[in-house]
C-alpha positions as CSV (number, residue, x, y, z in Angstrom):
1,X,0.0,0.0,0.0
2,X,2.7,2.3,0.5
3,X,4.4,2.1,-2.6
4,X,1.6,2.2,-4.4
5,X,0.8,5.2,-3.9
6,X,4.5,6.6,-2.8
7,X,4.9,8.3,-6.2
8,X,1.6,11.0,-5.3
9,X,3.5,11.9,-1.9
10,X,6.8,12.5,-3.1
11,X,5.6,14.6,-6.1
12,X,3.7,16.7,-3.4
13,X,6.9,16.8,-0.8
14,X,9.3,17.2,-3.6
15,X,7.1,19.9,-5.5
16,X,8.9,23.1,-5.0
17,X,12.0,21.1,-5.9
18,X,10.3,19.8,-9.3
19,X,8.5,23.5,-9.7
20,X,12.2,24.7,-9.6
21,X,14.6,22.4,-11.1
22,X,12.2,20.9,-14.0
23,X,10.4,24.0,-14.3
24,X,7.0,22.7,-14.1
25,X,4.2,25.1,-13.2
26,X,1.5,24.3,-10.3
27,X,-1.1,23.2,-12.8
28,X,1.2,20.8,-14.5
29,X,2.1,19.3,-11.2
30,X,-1.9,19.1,-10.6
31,X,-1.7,17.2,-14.0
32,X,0.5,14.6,-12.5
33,X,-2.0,13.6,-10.2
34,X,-4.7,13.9,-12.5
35,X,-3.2,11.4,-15.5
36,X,-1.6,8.9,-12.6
37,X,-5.3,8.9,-10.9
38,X,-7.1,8.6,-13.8
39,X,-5.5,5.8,-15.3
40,X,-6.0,4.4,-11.9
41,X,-9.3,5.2,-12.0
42,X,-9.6,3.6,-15.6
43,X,-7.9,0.2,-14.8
44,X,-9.6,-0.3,-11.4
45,X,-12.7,-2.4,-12.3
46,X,-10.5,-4.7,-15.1
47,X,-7.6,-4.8,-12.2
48,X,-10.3,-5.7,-9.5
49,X,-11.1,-8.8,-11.9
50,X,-7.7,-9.2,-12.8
51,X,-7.2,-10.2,-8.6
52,X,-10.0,-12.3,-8.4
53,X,-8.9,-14.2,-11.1
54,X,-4.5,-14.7,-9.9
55,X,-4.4,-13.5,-6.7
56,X,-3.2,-11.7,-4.6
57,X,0.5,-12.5,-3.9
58,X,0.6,-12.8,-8.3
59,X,-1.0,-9.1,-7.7
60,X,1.2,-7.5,-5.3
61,X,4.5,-8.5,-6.8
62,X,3.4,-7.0,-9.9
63,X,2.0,-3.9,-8.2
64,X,5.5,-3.6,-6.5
65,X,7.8,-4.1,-9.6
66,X,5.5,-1.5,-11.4
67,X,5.9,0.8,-8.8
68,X,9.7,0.3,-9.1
69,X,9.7,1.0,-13.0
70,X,7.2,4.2,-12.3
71,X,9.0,5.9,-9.8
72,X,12.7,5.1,-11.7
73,X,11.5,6.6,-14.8
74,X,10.3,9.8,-12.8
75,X,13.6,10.2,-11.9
76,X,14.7,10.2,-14.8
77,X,12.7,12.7,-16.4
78,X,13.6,15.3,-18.1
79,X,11.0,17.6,-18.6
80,X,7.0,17.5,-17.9
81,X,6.3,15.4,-20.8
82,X,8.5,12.4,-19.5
83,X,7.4,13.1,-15.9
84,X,3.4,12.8,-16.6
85,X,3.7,9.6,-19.1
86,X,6.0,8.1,-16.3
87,X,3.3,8.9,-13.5
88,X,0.6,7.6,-15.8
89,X,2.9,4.0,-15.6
90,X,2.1,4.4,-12.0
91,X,-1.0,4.6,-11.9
92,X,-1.4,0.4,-13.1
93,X,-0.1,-0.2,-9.3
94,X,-2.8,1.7,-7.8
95,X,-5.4,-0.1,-9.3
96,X,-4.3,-3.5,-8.1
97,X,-3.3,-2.1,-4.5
98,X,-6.5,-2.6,-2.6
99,X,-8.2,-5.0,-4.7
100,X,-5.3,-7.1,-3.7
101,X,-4.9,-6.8,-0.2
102,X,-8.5,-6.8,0.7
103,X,-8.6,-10.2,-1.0
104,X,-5.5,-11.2,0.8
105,X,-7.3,-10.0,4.4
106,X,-10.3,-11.8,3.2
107,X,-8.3,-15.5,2.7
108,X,-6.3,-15.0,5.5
109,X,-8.3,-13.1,8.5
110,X,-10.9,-14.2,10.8
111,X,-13.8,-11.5,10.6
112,X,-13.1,-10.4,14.0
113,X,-9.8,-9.1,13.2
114,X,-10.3,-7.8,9.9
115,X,-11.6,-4.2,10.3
116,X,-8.0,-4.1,12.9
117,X,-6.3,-5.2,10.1
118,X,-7.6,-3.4,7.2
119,X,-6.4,-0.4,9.5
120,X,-2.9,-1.8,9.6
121,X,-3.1,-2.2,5.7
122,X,-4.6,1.3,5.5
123,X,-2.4,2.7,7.1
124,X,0.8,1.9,4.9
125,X,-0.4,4.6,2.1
126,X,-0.1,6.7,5.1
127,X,3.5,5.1,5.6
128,X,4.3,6.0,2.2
129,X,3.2,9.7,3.0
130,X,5.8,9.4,6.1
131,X,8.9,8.5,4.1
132,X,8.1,10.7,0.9
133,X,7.9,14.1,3.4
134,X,10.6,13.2,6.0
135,X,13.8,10.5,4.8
136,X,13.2,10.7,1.2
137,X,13.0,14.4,1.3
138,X,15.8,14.8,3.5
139,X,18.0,12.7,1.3
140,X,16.3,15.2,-1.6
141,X,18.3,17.8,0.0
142,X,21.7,15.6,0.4
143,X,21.6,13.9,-2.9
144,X,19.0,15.6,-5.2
145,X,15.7,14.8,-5.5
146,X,16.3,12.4,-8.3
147,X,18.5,10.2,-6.0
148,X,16.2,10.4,-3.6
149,X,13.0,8.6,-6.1
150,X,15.3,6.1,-7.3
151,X,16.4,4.7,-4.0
152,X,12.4,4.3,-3.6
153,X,12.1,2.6,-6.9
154,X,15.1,0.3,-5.2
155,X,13.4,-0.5,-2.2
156,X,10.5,-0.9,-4.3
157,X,12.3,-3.9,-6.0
158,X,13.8,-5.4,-2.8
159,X,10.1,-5.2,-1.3
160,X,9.1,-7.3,-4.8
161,X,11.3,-9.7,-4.0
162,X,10.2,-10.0,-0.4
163,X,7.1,-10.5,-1.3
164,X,7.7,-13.4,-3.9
165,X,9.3,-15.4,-1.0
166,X,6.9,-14.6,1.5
167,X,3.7,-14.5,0.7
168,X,1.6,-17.6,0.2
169,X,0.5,-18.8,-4.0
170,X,-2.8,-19.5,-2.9
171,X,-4.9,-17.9,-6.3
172,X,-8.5,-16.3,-6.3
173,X,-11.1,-17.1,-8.2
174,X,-14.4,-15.5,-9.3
175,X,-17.6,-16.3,-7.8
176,X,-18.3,-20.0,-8.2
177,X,-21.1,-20.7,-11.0
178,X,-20.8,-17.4,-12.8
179,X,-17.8,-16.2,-15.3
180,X,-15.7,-13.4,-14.2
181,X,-16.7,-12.0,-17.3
182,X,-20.5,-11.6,-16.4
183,X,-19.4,-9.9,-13.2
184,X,-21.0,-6.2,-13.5
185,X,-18.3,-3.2,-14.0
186,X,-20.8,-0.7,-12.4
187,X,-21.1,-0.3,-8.4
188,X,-24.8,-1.3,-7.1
189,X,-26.6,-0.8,-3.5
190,X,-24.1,0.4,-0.7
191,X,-20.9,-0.1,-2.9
192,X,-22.6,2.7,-5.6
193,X,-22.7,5.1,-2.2
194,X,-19.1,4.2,-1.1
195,X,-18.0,5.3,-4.6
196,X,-19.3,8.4,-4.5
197,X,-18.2,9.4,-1.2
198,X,-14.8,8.3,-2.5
199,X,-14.8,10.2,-5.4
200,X,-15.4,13.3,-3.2
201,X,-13.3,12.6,-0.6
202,X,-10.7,12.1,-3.0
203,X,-10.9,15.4,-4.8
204,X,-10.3,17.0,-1.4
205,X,-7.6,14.6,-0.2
206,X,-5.7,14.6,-3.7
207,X,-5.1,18.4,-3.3
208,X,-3.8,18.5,0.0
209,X,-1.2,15.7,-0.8
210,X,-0.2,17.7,-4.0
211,X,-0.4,20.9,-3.0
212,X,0.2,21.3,1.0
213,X,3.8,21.7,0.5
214,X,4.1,24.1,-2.4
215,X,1.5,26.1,0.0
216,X,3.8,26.1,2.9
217,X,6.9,27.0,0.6
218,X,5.7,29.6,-1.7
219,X,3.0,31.1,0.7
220,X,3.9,30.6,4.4
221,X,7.2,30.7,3.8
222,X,8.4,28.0,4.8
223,X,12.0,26.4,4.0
224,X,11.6,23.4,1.5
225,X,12.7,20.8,4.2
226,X,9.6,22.3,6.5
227,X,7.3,22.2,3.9
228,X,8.3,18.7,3.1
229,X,7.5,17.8,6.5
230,X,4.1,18.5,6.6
231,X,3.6,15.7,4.6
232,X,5.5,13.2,7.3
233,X,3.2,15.1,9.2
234,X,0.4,14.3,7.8
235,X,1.6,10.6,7.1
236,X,1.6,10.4,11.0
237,X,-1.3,11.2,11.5
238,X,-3.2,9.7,9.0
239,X,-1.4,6.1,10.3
240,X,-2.6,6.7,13.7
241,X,-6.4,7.8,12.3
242,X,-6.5,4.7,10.3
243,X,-6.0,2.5,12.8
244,X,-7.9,4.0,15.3
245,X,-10.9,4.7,13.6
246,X,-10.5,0.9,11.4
247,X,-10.7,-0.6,15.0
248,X,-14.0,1.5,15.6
249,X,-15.5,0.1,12.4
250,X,-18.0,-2.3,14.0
251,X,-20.7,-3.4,11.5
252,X,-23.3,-1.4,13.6
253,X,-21.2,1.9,13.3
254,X,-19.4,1.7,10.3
255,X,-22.1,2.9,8.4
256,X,-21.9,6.4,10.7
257,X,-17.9,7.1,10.6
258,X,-17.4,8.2,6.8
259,X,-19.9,11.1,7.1
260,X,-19.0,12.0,10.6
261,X,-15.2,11.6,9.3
262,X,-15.9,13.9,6.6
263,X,-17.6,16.6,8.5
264,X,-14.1,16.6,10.5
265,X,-12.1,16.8,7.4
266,X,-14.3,20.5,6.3
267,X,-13.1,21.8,9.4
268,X,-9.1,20.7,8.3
269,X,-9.6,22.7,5.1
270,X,-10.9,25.6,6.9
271,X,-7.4,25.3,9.7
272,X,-5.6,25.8,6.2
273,X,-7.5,28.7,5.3
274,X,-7.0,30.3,8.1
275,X,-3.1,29.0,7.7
276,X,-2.3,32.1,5.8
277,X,-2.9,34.8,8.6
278,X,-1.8,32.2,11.0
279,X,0.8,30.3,9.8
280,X,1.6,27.6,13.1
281,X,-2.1,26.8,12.3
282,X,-1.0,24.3,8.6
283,X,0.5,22.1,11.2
284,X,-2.7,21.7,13.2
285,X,-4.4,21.5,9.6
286,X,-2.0,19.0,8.7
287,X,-2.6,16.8,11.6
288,X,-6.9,17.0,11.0
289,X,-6.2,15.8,7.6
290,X,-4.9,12.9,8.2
291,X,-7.1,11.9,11.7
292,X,-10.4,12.6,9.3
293,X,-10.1,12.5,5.8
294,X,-7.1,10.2,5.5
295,X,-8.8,7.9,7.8
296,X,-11.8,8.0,6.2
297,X,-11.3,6.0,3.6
298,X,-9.5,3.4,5.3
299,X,-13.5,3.2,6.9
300,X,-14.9,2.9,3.4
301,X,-12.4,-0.2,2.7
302,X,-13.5,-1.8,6.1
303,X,-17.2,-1.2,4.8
304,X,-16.5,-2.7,1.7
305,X,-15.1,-6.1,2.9
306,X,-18.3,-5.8,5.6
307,X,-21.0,-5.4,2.4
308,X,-18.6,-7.8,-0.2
309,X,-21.0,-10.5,-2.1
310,X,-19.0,-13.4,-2.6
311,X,-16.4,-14.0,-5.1
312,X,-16.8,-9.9,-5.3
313,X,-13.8,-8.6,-2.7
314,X,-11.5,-7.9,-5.2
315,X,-14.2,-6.1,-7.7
316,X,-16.0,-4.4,-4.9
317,X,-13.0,-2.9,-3.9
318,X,-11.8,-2.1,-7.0
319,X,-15.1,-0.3,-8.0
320,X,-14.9,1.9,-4.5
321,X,-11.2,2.6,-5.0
322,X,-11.9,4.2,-9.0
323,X,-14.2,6.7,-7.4
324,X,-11.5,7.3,-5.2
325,X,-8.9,7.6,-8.2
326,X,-11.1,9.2,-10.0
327,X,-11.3,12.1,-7.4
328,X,-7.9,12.7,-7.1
329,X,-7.8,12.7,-11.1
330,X,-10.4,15.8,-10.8
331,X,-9.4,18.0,-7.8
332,X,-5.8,19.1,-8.0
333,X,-6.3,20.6,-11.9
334,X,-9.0,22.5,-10.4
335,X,-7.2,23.7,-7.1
336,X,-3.7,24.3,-9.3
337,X,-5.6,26.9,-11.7
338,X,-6.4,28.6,-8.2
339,X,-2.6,28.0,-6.9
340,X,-1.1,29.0,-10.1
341,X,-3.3,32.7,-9.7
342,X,-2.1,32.7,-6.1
343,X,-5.4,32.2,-4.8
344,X,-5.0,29.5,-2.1
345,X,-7.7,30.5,-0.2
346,X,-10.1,29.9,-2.8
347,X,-8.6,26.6,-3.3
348,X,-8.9,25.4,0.7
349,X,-12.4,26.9,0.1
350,X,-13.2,24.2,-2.3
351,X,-11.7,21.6,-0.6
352,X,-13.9,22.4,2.4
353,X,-16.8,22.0,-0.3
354,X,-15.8,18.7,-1.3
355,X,-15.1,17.5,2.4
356,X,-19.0,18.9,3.1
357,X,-20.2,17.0,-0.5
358,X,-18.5,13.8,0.8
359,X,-20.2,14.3,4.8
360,X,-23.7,14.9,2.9
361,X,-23.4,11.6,0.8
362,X,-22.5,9.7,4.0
363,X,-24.7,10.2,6.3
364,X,-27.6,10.2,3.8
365,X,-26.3,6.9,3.0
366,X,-26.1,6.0,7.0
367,X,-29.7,7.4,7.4
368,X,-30.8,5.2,4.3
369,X,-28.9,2.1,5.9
370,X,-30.9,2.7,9.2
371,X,-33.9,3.1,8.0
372,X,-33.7,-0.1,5.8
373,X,-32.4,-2.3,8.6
374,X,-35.4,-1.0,10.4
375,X,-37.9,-2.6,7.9
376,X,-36.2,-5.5,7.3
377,X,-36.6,-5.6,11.8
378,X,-40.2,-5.3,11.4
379,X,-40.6,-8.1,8.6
């Protein structure tokens, strides 16, 4: 999980490094998110399928060895052009990432344990957050920040080959009596209202990673190291929100958590708002991101193996995660037209929209959940 996403957190940590030295504008680094997300976003249903049919140790080395090739050709580029058809590579690892380790929790966890788990798992994207803004960008200011991707495309490779050894060849399979080829590609019942609230949660969340850093730099002033450290920051906190709140994820509250989450997360885009007039306050902000949003849709992913038909975990969570990719595709162009006219405050403005969007679509869908476990009481 952390590598599959590792490329997203050190474009945003390393931005003001990659605004300088490449001499990419704000909307084109908005534009790396939005091609590596939506070819994420694209592939997620065939790559949900794709895990049901090899599983998920088959899955996850591929996922890791793409990652490796994605994040070594970054480094490598030369110009913008290079840089978005090399973050478009990574976005194929995205699309396996939670198909394939939901399916691996499913084989391999009692229920019990599995919302603690899926908060463990959750939490490695937040990992990846963690070693993009604190080591990685550190070694960015030793070494360059092209060292600095490549040694993540090496450990990326080592981690492949960890995981060859390790991880047991069991294979998944669709759901008995019906070809994976007649398995719908569209999201149905509380899967269709998990996708939406991750496509809005994701628009939010996309342009914080992408743009916190280039906010602390070229607006609060920050020294690129700082800046990059609101992203560990964030990481941090997003670790310790995933678990917590994956733990909380019983089947009777679940259904509450990714509104209530949500509603937290408006408040996180209004601390970095305020951030410019008080600029102490984006570490606060930073912190709120992660305990809320961030660990919102580590909820979603518990709620997903919760409402799973059978022989569906890995296209269930595929179709949930492409609203999600598909949100981070749409909300950093937006934001960086805002960012490139200086207008951050505008841009926190929408995020806090998007936050609200997301809160309104879950707890409609909690209400709706109550209401039918209510009728199906009285029958």
């Amino acid at each position: 999980m952390a590598f599959s996403m590792l490329q997203l957190f050190l474009l945003g940590a390393l931005g003001p490094r990659l605004v300088d030295e490449l001499d990419v504008s704000p909307t084109t680094l908005g534009l790396t998110t939005t091609i590596g997300f939506g070819t994420a976003a694209v592939l997620s249903p065939v790559g949900g399928r794709i895990v049901d049919r090899v599983g998920p140790r088959r899955a996850l080395v591929a996922l890791l060895l793409l990652s490796a090739v994605a994040l070594a050709l970054i480094g490598a580029a030369p110009g913008a052009g290079f840089l978005l058809a090399a973050v478009a590579l990574g976005g194929l690892p995205q699309a396996l990432a939670n198909p394939a380790t939901n399916k691996a929790i499913l084989a391999s966890v009692e229920p019990a344990r599995r919302g603690a788990v899926t908060g463990v798992k959750q939490s490695g994207v937040q990992l990846g957050a963690f070693a993009a803004g604190l080591p990685l960008a550190a070694l960015a200011g030793w070494l360059g920040w092209r060292a600095a991707v490549w040694t993540a495309a090496f450990a990326a490779v080592v981690t492949a080959v960890w995981a060859l050894r390790a991880l047991p060849g069991a294979t998944g399979s669709a759901a008995p009596g019906r070809p994976a080829g007649a398995v719908p590609l569209l999201p149905r019942g509380a899967i269709a209202w998990l996708a939406a609230f991750s496509l809005l949660l994701g628009c939010g969340i996309a342009s914080v990673n992408t743009y916190l850093a280039l906010y602390g730099a070229h607006r609060l002033d920050l020294p690129p190291g700082a800046a990059g450290a609101l992203v560990a920051v964030l990481g941090v906190a997003g670790i310790a929100g995933r678990l917590a709140w994956s733990r909380a994820a019983t089947p009777g509250r679940a259904p509450w958590l990714p509104g209530w989450l949500a509603a937290g997360a408006v408040g996180a885009a209004l601390l970095l708002a305020a951030a410019a007039a008080a600029a102490a306050l984006v570490w606060l902000a930073a912190v709120a991101v992660g305990v809320f949003a961030v660990s919102a849709n580590a909820v979603s992913m518990v709620l997903v193996m919760q409402r799973a038909a059978p022989g569906r975990a890995g296209q269930d969570s595929a179709l949930v995660s492409a609203g999600f990719f598909a949100g981070f595709a749409l909300g950093p162009p937006v934001f960086g037209v805002l960012a490139d006219a200086g207008r951050y405050g505008w841009g926190w403005a929408l995020v806090a929209a998007e936050f609200a969007g997301a809160c309104a679509v879950g707890l409609t869908w909690a209400v709706r959940e109550r209401g039918a476990g209510r009728r199906a009481g009285e029958a």
